[in-house]
C-alpha positions in Angstrom: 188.1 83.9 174.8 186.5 82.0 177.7 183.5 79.6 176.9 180.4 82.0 177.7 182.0 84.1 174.9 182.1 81.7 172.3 178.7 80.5 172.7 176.1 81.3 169.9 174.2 84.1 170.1 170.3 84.6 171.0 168.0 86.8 170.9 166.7 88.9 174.2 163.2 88.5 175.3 161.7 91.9 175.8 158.3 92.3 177.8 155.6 93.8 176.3 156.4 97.1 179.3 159.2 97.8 176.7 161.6 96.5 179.6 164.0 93.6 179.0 163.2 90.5 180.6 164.5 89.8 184.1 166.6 86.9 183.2 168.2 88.6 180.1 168.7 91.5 182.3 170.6 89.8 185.1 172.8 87.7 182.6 173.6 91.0 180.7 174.3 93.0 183.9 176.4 90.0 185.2 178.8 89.9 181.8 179.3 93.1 181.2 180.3 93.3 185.2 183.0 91.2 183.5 184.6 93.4 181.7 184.1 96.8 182.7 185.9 98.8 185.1 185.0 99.1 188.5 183.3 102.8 188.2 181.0 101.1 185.9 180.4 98.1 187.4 179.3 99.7 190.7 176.6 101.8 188.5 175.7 98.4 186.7 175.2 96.8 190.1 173.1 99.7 191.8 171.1 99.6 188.5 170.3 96.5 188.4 169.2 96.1 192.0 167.5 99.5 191.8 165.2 96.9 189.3 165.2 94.3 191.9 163.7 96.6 194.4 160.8 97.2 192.2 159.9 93.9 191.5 
């Protein structure tokens, strides 16, 4: 297991839009581009900057 992995846990902060917080977005989005395969991880990236471009 590499270091980020082992770390303790914490909670998400969600805004009160219902969306997730941009931070805990981005560090979400950027793990799981970690381990999933590359199909997925091109949706994950054109989601997440899909939310960029709104902001």
């Amino acid at each position: 297991m590499s270091a980020s992995s082992q770390s303790e846990p914490r909670s998400m902060k969600w805004e009160s839009s219902g969306e997730l917080a941009q931070r805990d977005l981005s560090e979400l989005v950027n793990r799981l581009l970690d381990v999933e395969s590359s199909n997925n991880s091109d949706e994950l990236t054109r989601l997440s900057s899909k939310y960029d471009e709104e902001f």
